[in-house]
N, C-alpha and C positions, 0 to 999 in steps of 0.2 A: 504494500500500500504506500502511495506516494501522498504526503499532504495528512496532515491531522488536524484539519480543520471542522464543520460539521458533518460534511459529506462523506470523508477520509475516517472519520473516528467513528459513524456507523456503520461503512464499510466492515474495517477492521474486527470491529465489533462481534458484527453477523458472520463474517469470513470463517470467525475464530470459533466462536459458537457451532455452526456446521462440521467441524471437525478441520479445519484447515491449520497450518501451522503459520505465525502471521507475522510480518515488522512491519511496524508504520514507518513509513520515514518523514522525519517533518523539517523543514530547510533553516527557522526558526530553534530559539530552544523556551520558544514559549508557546505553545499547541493551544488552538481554539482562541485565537483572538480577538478571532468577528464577532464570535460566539460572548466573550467579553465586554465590546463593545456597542452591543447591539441593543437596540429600546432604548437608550441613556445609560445603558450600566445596566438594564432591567432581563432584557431579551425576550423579544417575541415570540415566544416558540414555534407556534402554529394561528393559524387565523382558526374561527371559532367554526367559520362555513368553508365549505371545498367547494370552491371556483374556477374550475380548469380554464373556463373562458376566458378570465383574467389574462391569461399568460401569453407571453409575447415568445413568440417564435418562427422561424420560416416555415418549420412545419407542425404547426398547433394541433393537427388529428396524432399526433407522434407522442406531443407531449401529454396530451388530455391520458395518453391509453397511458402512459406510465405512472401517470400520476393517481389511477384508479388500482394500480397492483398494491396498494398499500392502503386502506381505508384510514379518513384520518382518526375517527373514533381509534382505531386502533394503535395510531400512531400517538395519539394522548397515553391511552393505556401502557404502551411502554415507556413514556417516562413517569408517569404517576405511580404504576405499577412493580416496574419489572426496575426503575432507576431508581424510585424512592424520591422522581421530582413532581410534587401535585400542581397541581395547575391552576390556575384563578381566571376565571372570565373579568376583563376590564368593560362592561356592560355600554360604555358608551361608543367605543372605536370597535366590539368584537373581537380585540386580540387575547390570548389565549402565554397570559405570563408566568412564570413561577411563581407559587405561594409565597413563596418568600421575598417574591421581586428581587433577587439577586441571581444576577447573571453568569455571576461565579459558580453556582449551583448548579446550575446547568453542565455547565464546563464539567465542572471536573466530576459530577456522578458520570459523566462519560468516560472519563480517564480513570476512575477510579473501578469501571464495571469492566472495562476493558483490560485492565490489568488482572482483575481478578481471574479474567475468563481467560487470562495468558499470551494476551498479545504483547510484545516488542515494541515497545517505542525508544526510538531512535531520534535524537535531537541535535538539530545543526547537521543537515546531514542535504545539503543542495541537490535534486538529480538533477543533473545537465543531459544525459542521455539514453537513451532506452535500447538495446539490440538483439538481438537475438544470438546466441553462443553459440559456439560448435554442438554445447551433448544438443541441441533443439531447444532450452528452454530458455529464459527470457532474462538478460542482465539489464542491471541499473548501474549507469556510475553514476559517483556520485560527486561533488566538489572533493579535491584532499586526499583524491588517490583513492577513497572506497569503492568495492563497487558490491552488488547483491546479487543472488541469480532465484530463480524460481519460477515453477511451471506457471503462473500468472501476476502480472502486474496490473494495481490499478491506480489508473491516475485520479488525481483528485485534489489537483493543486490551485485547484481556481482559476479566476482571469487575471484580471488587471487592478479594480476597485480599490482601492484601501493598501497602494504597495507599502504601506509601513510594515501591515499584518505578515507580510511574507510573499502576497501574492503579484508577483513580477512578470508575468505570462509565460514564463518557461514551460511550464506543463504543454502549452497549446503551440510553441515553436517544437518539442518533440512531436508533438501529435502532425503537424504540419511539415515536419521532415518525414514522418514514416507516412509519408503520402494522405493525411485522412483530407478532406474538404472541409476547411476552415469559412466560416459566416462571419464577413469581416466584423473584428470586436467594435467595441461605441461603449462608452459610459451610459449607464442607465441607473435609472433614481439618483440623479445627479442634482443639487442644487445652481438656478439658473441665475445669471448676469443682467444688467443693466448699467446705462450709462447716465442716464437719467436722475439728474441731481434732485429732484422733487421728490422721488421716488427713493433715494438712497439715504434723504433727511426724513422718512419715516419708520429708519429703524426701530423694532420692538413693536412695530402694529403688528397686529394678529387675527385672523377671524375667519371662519367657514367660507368659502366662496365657490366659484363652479369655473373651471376653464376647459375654453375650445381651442380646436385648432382646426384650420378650415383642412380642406381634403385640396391635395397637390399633389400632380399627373396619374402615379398610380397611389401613393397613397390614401388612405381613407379621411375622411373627417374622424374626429375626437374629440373625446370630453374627461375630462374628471374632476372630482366633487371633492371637501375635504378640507383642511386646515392649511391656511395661507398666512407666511410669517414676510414682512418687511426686514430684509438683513443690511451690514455695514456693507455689501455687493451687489444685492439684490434682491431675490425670493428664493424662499422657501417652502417647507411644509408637506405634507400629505400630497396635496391635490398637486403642487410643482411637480415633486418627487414621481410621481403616477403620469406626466404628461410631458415631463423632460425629455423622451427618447424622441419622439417625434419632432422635437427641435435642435435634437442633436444632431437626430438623421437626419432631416430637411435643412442647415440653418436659414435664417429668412419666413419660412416660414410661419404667416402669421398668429396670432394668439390671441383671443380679447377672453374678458373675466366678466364673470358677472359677481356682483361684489353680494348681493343678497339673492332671496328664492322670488321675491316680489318681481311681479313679471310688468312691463312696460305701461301699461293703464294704471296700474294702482301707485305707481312711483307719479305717471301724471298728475292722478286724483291727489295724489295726497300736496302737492305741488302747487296746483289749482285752488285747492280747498285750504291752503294754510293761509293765518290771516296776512291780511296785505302788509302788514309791517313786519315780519318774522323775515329772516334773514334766509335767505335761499340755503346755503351754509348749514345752519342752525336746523332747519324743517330736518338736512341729511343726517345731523350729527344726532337723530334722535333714535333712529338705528343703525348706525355707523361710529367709529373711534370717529372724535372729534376732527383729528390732526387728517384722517385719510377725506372726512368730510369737505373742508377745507382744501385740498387739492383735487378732489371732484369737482367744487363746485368753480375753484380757478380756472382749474381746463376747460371747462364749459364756458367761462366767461361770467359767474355766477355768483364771483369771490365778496367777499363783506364790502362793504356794508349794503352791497347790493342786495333791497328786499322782495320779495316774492314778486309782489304787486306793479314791479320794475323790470319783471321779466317779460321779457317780449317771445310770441309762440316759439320763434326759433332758437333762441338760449333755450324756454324750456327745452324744447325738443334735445340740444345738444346734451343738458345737464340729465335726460332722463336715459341717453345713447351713453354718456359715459357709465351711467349707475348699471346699466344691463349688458354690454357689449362691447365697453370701451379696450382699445390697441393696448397690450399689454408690451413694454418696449422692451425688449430681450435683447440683449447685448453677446450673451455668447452662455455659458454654461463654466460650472466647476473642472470639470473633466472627472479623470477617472480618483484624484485625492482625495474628494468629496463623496463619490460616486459609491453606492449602497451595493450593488451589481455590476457585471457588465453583459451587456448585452453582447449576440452573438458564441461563436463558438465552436466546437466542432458539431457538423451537422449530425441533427437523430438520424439522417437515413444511412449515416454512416456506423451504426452501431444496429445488434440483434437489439430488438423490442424487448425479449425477456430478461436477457441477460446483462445486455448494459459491453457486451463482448463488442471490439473492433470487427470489422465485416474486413479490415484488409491485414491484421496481426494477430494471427491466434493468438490466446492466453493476457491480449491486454484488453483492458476496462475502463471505461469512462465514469465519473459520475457530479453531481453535484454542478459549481459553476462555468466549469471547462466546458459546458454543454451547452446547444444554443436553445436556452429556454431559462425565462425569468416571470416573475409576476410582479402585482403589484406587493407597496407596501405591507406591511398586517401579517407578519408571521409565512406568508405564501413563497417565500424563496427556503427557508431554514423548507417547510412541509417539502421542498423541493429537493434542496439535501438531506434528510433523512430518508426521504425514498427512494431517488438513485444510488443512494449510500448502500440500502440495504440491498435493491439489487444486483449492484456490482457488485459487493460481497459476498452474495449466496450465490452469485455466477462463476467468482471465480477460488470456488472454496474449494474446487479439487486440485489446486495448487495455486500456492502462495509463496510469496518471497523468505528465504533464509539468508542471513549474509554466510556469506563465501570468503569474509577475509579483505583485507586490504593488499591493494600492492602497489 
């Protein structure tokens, strides 16, 4: 097993379990870092509902069936159960955290069941590259002169995302030297950019909202729903995070927000109907942050002390396009430092469906983010690596890596 990240550590896990003899290798010598860092320190385990729909990939009938070999009821049950991690519904967002809300927890009942059960971990331990040996069976070297050999390898070193954690794309340059089809990588759930100084002096605003993005050449239109945060760069939040790919892949792109659920006639009404001396401004700030009111109603042309009673059809009309539709000005994206996922990866049609097995390297195994399939935020990538985790592992549990010694 290459990578002990969440993918790599339930690989390992199930490998060992099934009777395999198991090394993790992990390039780091600090295992499950995402894993650490993920929710604030909390970690979302799994979302609460299975969404296959959600998930972004070139071939989404591929990912939907893999993501059904594992029900997630049952994927709870193993860490409530069989890890000793109980799980707590967060009843407002649906994600599905440790009782304990410590992400440490998480961690390490992985490392600690995995030990039990006799797997190898190896730390600080780089593969640079994957071959096949003269007896047939499959070597890893590794940085420093090691290397490993065993009737199967499975990778599972991730993408790009977060390279502090360990994950530098290696994994996905061996896989793209031993010939597989790689779906070019892209940050995804990436926090987005602005140049927009209006827009950059509202840091710390916060609040549900809805964005689109229009459909260009073949791609589709899209939306997503969710929590929208004003940063020292630009946006963030849920609903960003969920709609970032589509402007990474497209840039340009465009993007408008709808800042409430209140649809176009009722932001009129309420616009029309306030008294003639109230502040255009003031009518917004009464379901809006003050400060994002205030630059609504600037752009519009609708700023203090200009009163309701003062606005002429057309301001209104502009002040009620900004509240429902207005150009979300996007400057560029985090990349991959910020970036939750990454998009892309080796293709599913490049791998057996049950197994998680390369279709062009006997005995090697894919799993987790090295694969080209993501979801959204809410627990739905971790449900992603626990279940290619498990079936690369139970695929390639009739042989597994031993080392072989250094030289």
């Amino acid at each position: 097993m290459v990578g002990a990240g969440a993918a790599g550590l339930a690989a390992a896990l199930f490998a060992r379990r099934a009777g395999a003899r198991v090394a993790l290798l992990e390039s780091t010598d600090n295992p499950g870092q995402k894993i650490l860092i993920s929710g604030g320190g909390r970690c979302n385990v799994l979302p609460s509902r299975f969404s296959p729909e959600l998930f972004v990939s070139e071939t989404p009938r591929l990912a939907t069936n893999l993501l059904k070999s594992w029900r997630l009821e049952a994927v709870a049950s193993f860490f409530s159960e069989e890890l000793g991690v109980p799980l707590a519904l967060e009843e407002e967002t649906g994600k599905l955290f440790p009782a304990s809300q410590r992400a440490r927890d998480v961690r390490d009942a992985l490392l600690r069941e995995a030990g039990r059960a006799g797997v190898e971990l190896v730390r600080e331990a780089r593969v640079v590259e994957i071959a096949r040996s003269p007896s047939g069976s499959l070597s890893a070297a590794a940085q420093g002169g090691r290397s490993y050999t065993g009737s199967a390898v499975v990778l599972a070193t991730g993408g790009l995302s977060i390279p502090r954690t360990g994950s530098d794309g290696a994994g996905l340059e061996i896989a793209r030297r031993l010939g597989h089809r790689i779906v070019e990588p892209y940050p995804a759930l990436t926090p987005l950019r602005t140049a927009e100084a209006d827009h950059l002096a509202l840091a710390g605003v916060s609040l549900p909202v809805t964005i689109s993005v229009e459909a260009s050449g073949s791609a589709r239109a899209a939306s997503a729903s969710g929590g929208f945060l004003f940063t020292h760069f630009g946006y963030s939040g849920p609903s960003v995070l969920d709609i970032s790919h589509h402007l990474v892949r497209t840039p340009g792109r465009s993007a408008r927000i709808r800042w409430t659920a209140a649809p176009d006639s009722d932001w009129d009404r309420r616009l029309r109907e306030a008294p003639g001396n109230a502040a255009a401004a003031g009518v917004i700030a009464k379901f809006l942050p003050d400060r994002l009111a205030e630059l609504l109603a600037r752009t519009a042309g609708a700023a203090r002390p200009l009163t309701v009673s003062h606005l002429s059809r057309e301001a209104r009309a502009r002040l009620v396009e900004s509240l429902t539709r207005m150009r979300l000005p996007v400057s560029g994206h985090e990349g991959y430092s910020r970036a939750e996922v990454t998009g892309g990866g080796v293709a599913l049609d490049e791998v057996h469906p049950a197994t998680l097995q390369s279709r062009r390297v006997a005995g090697l195994f894919f799993c987790g983010e090295i694969l080209d399939a993501f979801g959204p935020i809410g627990g739905h990538n971790f449900l992603w690596a626990w279940v290619t985790g498990r079936a690369a592992g139970l695929g390639a549990a009739k042989g597994a890596l031993s080392p072989a010694g250094s030289s």
